[in-house]
MDTraj code that builds the backbone (N, CA, C; nanometers):
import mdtraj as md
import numpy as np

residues = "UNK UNK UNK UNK UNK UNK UNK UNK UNK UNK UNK UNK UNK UNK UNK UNK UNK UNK UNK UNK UNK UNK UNK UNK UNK UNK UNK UNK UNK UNK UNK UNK UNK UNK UNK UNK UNK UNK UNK UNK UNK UNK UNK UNK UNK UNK UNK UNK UNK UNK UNK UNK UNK UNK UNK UNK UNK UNK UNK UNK UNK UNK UNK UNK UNK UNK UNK UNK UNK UNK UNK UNK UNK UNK UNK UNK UNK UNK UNK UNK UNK UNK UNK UNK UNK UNK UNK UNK UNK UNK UNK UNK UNK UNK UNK UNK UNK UNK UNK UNK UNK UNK UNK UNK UNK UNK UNK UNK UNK UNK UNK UNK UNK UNK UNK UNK UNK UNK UNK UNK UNK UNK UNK UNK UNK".split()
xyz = np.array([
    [0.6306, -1.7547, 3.7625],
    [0.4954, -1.7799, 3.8057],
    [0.4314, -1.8821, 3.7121],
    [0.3540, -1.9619, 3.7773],
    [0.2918, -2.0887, 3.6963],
    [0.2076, -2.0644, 3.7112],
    [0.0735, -2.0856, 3.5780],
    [-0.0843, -2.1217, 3.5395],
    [-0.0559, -2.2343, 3.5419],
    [-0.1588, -2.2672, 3.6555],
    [-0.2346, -2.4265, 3.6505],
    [-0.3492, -2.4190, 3.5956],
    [-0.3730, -2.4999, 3.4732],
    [-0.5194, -2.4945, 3.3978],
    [-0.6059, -2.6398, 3.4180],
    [-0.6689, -2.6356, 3.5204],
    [-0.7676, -2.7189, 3.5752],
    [-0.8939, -2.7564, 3.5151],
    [-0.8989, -2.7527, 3.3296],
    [-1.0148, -2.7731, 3.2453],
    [-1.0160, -2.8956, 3.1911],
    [-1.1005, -2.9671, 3.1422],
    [-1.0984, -3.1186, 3.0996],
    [-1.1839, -3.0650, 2.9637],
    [-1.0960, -3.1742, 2.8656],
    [-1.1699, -3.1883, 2.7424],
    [-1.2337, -3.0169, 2.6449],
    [-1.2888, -3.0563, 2.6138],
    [-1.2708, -2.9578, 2.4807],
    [-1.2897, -2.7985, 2.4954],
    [-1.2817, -2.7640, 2.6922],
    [-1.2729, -2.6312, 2.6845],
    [-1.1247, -2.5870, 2.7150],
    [-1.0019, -2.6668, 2.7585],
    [-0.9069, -2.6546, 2.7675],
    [-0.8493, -2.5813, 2.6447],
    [-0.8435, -2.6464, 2.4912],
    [-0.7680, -2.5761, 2.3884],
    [-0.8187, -2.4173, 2.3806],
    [-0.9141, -2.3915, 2.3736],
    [-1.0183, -2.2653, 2.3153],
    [-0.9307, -2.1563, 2.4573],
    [-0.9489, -2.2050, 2.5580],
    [-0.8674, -2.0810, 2.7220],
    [-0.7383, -2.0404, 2.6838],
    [-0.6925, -2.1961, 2.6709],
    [-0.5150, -2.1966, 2.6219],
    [-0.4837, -2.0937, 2.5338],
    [-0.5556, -2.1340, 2.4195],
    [-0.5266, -2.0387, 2.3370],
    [-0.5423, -1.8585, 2.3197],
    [-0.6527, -1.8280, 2.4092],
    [-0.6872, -1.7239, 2.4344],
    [-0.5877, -1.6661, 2.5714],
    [-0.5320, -1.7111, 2.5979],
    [-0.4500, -1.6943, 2.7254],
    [-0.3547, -1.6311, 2.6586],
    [-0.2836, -1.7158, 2.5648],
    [-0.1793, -1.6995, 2.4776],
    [-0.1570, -1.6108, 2.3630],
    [-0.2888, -1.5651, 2.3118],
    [-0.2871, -1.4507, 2.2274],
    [-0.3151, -1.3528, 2.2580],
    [-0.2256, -1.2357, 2.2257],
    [-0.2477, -1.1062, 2.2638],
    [-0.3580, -1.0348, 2.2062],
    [-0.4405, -1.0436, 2.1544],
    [-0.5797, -1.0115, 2.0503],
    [-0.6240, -1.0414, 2.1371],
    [-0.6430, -1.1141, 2.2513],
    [-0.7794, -1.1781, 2.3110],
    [-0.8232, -1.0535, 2.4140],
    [-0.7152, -0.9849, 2.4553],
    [-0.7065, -0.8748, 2.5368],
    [-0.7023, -0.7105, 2.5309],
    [-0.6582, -0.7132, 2.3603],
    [-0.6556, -0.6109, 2.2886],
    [-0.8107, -0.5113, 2.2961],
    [-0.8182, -0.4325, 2.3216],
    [-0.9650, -0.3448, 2.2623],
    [-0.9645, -0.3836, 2.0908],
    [-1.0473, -0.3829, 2.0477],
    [-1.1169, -0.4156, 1.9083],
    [-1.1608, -0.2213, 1.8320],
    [-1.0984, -0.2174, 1.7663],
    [-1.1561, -0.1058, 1.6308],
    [-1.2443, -0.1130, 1.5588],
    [-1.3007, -0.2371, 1.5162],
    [-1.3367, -0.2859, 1.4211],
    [-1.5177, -0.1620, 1.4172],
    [-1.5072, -0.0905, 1.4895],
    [-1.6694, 0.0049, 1.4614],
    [-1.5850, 0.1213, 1.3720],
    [-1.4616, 0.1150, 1.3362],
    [-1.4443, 0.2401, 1.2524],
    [-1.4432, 0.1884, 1.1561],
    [-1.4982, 0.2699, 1.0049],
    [-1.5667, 0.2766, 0.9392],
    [-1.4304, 0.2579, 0.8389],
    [-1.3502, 0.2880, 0.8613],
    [-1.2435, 0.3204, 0.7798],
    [-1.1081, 0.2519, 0.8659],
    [-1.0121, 0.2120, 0.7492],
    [-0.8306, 0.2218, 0.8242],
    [-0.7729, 0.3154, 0.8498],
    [-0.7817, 0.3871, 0.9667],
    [-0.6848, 0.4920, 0.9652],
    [-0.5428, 0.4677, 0.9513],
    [-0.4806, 0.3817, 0.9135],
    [-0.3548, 0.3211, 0.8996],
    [-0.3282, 0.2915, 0.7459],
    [-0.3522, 0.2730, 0.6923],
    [-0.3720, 0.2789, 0.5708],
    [-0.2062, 0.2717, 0.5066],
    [-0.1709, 0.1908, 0.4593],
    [-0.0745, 0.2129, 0.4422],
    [-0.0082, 0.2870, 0.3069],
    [-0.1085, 0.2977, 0.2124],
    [-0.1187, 0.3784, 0.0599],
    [-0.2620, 0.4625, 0.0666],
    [-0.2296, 0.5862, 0.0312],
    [-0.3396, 0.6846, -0.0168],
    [-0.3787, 0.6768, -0.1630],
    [-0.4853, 0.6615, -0.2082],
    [-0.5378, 0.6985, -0.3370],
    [-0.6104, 0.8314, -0.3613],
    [-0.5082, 0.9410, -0.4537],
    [-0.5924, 1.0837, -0.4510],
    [-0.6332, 1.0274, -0.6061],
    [-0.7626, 1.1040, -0.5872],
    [-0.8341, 1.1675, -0.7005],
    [-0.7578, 1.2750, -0.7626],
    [-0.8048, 1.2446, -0.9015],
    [-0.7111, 1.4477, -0.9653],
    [-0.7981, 1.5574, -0.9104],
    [-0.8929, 1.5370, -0.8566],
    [-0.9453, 1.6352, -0.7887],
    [-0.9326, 1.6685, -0.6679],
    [-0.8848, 1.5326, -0.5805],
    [-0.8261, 1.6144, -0.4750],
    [-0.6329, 1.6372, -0.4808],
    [-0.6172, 1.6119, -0.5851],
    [-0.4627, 1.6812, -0.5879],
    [-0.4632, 1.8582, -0.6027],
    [-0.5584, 1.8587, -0.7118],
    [-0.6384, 2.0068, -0.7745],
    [-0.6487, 2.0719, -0.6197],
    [-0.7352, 2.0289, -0.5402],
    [-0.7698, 2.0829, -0.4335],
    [-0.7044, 2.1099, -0.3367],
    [-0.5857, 2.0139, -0.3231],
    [-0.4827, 2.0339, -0.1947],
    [-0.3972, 2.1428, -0.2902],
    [-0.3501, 2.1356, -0.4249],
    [-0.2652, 2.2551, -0.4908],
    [-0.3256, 2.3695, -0.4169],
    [-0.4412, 2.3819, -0.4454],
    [-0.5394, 2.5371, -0.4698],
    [-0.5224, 2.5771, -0.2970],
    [-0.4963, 2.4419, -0.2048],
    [-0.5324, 2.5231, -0.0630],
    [-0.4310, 2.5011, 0.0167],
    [-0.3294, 2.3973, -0.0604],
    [-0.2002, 2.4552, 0.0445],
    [-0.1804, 2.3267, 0.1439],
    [-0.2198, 2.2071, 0.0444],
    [-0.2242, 2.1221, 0.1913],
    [-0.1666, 1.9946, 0.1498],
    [-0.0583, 1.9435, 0.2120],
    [-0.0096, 1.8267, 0.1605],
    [-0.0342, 1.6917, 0.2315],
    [0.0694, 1.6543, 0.1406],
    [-0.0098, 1.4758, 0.2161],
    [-0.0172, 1.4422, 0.3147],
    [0.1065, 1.4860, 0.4232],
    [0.1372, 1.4888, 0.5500],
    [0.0187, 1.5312, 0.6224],
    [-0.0102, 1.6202, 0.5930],
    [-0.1432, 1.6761, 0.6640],
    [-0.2932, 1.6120, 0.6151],
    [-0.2667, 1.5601, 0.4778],
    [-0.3880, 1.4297, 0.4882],
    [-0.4095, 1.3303, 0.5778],
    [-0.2859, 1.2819, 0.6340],
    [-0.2364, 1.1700, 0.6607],
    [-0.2725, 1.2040, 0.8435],
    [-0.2570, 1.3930, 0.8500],
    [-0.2895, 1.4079, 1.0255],
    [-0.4502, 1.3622, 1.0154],
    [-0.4926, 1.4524, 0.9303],
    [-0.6433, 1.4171, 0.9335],
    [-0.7004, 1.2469, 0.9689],
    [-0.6376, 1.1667, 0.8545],
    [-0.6893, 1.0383, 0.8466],
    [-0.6416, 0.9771, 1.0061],
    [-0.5544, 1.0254, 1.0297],
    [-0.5034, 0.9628, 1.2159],
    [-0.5658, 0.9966, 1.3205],
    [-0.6268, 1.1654, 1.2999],
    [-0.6630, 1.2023, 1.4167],
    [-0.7848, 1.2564, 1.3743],
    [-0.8728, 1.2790, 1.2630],
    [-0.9797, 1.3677, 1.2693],
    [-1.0697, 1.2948, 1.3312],
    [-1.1786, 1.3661, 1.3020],
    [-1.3233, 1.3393, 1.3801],
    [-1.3848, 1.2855, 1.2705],
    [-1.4530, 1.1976, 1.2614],
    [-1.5562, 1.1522, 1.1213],
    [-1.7069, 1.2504, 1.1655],
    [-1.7676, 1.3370, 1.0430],
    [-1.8467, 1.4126, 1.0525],
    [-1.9454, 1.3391, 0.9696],
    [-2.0569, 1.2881, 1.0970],
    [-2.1109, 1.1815, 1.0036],
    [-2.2496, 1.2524, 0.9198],
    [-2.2663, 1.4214, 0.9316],
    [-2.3574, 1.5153, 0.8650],
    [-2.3287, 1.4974, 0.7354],
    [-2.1724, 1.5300, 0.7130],
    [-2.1067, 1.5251, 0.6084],
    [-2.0679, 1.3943, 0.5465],
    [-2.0940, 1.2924, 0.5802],
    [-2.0417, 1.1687, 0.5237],
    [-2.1935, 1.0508, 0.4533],
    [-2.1080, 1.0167, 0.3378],
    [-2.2138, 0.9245, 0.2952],
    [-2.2081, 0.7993, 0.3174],
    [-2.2295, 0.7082, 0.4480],
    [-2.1977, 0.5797, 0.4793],
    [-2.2832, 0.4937, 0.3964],
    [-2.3498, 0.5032, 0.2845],
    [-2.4610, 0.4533, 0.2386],
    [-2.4441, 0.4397, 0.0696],
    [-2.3624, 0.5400, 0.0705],
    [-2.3047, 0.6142, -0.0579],
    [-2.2766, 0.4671, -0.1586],
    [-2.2998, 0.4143, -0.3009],
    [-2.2357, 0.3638, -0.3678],
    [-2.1691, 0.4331, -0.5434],
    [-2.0982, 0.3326, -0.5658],
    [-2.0514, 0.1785, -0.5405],
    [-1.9613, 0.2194, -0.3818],
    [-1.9113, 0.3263, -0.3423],
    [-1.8631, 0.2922, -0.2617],
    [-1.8491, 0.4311, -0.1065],
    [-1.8803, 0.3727, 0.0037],
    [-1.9067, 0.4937, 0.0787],
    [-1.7817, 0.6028, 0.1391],
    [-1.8249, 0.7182, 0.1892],
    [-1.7682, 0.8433, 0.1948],
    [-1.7897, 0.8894, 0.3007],
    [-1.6267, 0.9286, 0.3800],
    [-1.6435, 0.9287, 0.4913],
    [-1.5719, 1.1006, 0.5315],
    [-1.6359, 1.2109, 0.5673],
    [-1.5102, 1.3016, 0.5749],
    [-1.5061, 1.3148, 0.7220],
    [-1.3626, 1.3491, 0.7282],
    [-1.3138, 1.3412, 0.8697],
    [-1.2553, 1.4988, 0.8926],
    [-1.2474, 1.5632, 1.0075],
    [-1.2373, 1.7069, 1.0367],
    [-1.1449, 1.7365, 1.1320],
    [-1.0334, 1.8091, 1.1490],
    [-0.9435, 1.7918, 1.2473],
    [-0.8363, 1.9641, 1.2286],
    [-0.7618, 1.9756, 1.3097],
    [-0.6785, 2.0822, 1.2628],
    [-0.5342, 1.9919, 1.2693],
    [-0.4554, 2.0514, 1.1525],
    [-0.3177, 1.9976, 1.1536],
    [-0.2064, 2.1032, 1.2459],
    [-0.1082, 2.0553, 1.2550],
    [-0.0101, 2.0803, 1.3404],
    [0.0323, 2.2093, 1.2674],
    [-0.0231, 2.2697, 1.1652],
    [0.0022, 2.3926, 1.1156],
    [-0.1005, 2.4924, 1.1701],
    [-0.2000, 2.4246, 1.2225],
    [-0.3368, 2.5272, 1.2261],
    [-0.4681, 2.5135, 1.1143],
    [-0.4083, 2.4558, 1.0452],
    [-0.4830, 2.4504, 0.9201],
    [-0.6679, 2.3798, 0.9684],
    [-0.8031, 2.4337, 0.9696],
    [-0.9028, 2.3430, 1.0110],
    [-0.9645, 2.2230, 0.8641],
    [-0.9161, 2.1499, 0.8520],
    [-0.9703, 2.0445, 0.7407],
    [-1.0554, 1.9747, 0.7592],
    [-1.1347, 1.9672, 0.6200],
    [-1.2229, 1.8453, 0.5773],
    [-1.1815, 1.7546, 0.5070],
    [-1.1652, 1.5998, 0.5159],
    [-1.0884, 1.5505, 0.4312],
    [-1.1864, 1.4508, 0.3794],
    [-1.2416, 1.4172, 0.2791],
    [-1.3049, 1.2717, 0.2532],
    [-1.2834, 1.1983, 0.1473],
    [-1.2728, 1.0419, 0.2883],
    [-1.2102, 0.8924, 0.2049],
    [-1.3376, 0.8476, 0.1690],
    [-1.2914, 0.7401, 0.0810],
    [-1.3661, 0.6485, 0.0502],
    [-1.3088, 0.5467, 0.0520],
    [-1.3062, 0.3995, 0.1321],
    [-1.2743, 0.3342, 0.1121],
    [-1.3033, 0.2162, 0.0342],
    [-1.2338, 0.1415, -0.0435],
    [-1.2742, 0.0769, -0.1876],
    [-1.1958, -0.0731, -0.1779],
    [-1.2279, -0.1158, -0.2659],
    [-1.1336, -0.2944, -0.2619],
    [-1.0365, -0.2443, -0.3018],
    [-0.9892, -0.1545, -0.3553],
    [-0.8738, -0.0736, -0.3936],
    [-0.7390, -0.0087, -0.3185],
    [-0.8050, 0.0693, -0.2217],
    [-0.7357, 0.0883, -0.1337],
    [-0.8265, 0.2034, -0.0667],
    [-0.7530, 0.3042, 0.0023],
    [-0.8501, 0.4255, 0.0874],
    [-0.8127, 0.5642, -0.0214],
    [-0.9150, 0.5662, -0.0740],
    [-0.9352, 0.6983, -0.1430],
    [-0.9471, 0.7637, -0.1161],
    [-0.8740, 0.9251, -0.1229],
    [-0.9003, 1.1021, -0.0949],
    [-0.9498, 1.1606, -0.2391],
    [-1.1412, 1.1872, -0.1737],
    [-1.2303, 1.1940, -0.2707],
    [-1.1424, 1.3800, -0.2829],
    [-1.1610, 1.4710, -0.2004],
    [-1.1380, 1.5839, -0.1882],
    [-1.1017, 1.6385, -0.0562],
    [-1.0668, 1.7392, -0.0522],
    [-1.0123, 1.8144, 0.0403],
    [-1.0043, 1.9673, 0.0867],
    [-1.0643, 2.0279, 0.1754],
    [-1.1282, 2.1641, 0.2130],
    [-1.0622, 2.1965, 0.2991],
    [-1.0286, 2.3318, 0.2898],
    [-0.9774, 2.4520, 0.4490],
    [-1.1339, 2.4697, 0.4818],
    [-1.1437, 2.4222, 0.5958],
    [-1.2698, 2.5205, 0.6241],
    [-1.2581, 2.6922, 0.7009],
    [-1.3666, 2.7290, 0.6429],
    [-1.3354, 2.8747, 0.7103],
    [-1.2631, 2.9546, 0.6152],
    [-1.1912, 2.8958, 0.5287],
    [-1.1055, 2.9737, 0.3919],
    [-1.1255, 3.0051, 0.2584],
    [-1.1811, 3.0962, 0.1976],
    [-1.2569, 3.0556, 0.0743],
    [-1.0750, 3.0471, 0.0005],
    [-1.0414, 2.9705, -0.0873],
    [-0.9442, 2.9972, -0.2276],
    [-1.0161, 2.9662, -0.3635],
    [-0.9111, 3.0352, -0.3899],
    [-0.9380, 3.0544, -0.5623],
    [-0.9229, 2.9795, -0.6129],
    [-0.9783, 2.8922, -0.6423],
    [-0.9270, 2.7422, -0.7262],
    [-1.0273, 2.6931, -0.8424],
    [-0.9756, 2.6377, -0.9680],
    [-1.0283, 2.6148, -1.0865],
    [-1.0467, 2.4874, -1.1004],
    [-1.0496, 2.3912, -1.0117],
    [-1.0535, 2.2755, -1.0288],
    [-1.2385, 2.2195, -1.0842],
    [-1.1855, 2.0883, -1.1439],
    [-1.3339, 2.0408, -1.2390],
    [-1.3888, 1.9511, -1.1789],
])
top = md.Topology()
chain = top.add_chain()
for i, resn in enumerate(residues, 1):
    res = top.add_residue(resn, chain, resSeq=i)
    for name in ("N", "CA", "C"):
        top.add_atom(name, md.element.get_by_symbol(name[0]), res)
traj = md.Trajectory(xyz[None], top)
């Protein structure tokens, strides 16, 4: 099948090109607040402390950051030097989590991490 492109002068390149790139057609993300893709996590020692104390590993950080809900009650989009976002979801264990990033020029930070609904015993500072 042939496109015949019937444009003169300087709106021809700008179509062409948009014809030709797959972005032009793509839906856009760009209103989330965060990468859920992320390709490196940065924990805090406090949220290592916290996933010890409740049982929750990275894998299941990693469901959260893919699939939770951003709870924007709970989140500081405003927050500096840099804002805080927690996201809420259940993992493929059952587990109901709070997880919150921050994302930084650094990379995406895990400020901390909560069972909700679970109190544990944990000594973390």
């Amino acid at each position: 099948m042939k496109i015949k492109i019937l444009l003169f002068g300087y709106l021809q390149l700008p179509i062409l090109a948009c014809l030709l790139a797959i972005s032009c057609a793509a839906p856009s993300n760009s209103h989330e607040p965060i990468d859920r893709r992320a390709a490196q996590l940065i924990y805090t020692r406090h949220a290592r402390c916290r996933m010890d104390c409740r049982h929750i590993t990275e894998r299941e950080v990693r469901e959260i950051l893919e699939n939770g809900q951003i709870d924007y009650r709970k989140s500081e989009p405003d927050a500096r030097p840099d804002p805080k976002y927690a996201l809420e979801g259940n993992t493929a264990e059952g587990q109901h989590l709070r997880i919150v990033f921050a994302p930084t020029n650094r990379g995406l930070v895990v400020i901390t991490c909560i069972e909700l609904g679970v109190e544990w015993q944990c000594d973390c500072r």
